[in-house]
N, CA, C and O of each residue as an XYZ file, in Angstrom:
204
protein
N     -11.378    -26.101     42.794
C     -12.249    -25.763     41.683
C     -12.622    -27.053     40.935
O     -11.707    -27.754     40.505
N     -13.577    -27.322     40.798
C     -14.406    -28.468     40.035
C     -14.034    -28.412     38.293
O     -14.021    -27.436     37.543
N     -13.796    -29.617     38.057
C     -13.584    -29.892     36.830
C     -14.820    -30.788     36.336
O     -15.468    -31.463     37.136
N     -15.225    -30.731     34.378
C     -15.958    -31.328     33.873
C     -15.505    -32.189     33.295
O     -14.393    -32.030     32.792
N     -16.157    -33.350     33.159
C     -15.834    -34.758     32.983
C     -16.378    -34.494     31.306
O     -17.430    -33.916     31.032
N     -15.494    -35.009     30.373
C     -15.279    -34.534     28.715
C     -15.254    -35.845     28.211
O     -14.460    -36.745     28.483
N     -16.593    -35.852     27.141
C     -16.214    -37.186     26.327
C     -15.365    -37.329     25.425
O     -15.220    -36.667     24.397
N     -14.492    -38.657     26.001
C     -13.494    -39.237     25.011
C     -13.343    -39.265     23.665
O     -12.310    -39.439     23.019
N     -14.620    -39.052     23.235
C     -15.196    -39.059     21.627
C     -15.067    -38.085     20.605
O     -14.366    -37.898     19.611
N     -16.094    -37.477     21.270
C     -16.328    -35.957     20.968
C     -15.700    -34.671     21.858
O     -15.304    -33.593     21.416
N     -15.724    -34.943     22.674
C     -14.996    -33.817     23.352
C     -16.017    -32.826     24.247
O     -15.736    -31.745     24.763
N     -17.202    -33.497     24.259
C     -18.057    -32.732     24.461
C     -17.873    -32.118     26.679
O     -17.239    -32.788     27.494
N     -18.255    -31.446     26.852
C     -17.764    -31.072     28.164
C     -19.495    -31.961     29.050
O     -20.554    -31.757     28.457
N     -19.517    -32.471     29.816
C     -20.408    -33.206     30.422
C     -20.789    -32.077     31.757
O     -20.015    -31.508     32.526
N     -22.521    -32.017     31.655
C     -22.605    -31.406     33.294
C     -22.146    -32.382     34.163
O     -22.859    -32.357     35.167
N     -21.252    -33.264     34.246
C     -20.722    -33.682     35.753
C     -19.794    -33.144     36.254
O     -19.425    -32.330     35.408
N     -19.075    -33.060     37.221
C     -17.916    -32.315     38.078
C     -17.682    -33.108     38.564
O     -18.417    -34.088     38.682
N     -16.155    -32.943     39.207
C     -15.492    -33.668     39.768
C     -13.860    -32.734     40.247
O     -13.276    -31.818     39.667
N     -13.583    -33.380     41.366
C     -12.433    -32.272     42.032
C     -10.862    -32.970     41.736
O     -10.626    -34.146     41.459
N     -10.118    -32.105     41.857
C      -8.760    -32.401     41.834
C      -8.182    -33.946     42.667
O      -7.206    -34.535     42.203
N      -8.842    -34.426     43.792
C      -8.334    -35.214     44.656
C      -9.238    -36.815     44.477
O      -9.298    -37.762     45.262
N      -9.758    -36.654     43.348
C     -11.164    -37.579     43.227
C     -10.116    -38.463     42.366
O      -9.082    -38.191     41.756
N     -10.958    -39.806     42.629
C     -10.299    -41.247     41.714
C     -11.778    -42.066     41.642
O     -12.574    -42.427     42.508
N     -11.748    -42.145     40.547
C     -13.034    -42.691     39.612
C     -12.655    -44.302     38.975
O     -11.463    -44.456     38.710
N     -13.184    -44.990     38.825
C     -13.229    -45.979     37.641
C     -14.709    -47.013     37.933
O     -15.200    -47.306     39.023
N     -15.127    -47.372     36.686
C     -16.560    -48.306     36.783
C     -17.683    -47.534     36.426
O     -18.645    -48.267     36.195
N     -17.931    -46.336     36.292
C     -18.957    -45.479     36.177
C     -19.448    -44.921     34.661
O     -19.041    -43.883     34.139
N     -20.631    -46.066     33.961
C     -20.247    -45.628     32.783
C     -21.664    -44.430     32.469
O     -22.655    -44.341     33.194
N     -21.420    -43.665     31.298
C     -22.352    -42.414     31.080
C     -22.676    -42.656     29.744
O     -22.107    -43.517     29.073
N     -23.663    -41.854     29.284
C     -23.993    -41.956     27.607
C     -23.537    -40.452     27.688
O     -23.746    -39.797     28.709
N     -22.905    -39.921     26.580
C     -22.931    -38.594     26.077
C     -23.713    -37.828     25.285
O     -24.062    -38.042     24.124
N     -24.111    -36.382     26.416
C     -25.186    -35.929     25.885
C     -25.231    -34.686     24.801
O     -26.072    -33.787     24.811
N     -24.112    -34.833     23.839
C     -23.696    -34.357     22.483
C     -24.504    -34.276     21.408
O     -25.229    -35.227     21.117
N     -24.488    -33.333     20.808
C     -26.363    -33.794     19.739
C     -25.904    -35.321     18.908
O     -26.534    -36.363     18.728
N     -24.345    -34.837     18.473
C     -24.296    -35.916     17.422
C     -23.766    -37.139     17.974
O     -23.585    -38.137     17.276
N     -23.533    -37.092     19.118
C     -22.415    -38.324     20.221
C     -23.430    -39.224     19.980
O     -23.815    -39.568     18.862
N     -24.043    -39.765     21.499
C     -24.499    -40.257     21.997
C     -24.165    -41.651     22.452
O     -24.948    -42.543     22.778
N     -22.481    -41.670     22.399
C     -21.993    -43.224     22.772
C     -21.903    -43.079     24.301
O     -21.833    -42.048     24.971
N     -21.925    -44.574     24.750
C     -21.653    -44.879     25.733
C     -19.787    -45.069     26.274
O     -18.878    -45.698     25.732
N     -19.803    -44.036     27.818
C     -18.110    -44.271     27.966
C     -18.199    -44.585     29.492
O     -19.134    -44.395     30.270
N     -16.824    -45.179     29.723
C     -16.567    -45.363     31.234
C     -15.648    -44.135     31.742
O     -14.540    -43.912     31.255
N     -16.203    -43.392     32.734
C     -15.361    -42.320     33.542
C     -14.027    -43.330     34.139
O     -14.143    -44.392     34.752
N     -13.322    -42.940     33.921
C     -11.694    -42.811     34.924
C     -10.973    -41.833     34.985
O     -10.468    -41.046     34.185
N     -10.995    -42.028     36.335
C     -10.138    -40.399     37.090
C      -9.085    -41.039     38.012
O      -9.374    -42.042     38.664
N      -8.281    -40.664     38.053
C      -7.216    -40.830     38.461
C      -5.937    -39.593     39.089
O      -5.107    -39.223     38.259
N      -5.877    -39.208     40.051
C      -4.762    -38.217     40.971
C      -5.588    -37.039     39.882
O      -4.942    -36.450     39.016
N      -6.910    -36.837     40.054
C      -7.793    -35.720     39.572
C      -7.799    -35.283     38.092
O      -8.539    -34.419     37.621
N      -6.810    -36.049     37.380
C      -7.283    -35.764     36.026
C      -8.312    -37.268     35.568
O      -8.655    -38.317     36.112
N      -8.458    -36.753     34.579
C      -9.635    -37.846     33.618
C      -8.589    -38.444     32.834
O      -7.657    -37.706     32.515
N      -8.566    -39.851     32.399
C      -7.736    -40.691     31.879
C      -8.979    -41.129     30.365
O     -10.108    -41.581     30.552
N      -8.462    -40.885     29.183
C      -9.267    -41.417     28.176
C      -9.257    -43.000     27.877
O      -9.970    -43.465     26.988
C-alpha cells in the first residue's frame, strides 16, 4: 500500500506516493499547502520518510 510523502513543516499530506521498500534522498519539492509553500528535501529510508 502506497504511502504520502508529508511536509516537514506543515504537515501537509503531498500527492506523491511512495512504497514501503523505497529509499529516497536528493529530491527536493515545494509544498503545495495554501499557507506552506517552502521548499523540502524528500528522505526515505527502509520506507518511512525521515524529517
Amino acid at each position: 500500500m502506497p504511502k504520502r510523502v508529508k511536509c516537514p513543516y506543515c504537515g501537509y499530506s503531498m500527492p506523491i506516493f511512495y512504497y514501503e521498500r523505497s529509499v529516497c534522498r536528493g529530491i527536493k519539492l515545494k509544498c503545495k499547502g495554501r499557507k506552506c509553500g517552502k521548499e523540502f528535501e524528500i528522505k526515505i529510508k527502509d520506507g518511512d520518510q525521515i524529517k
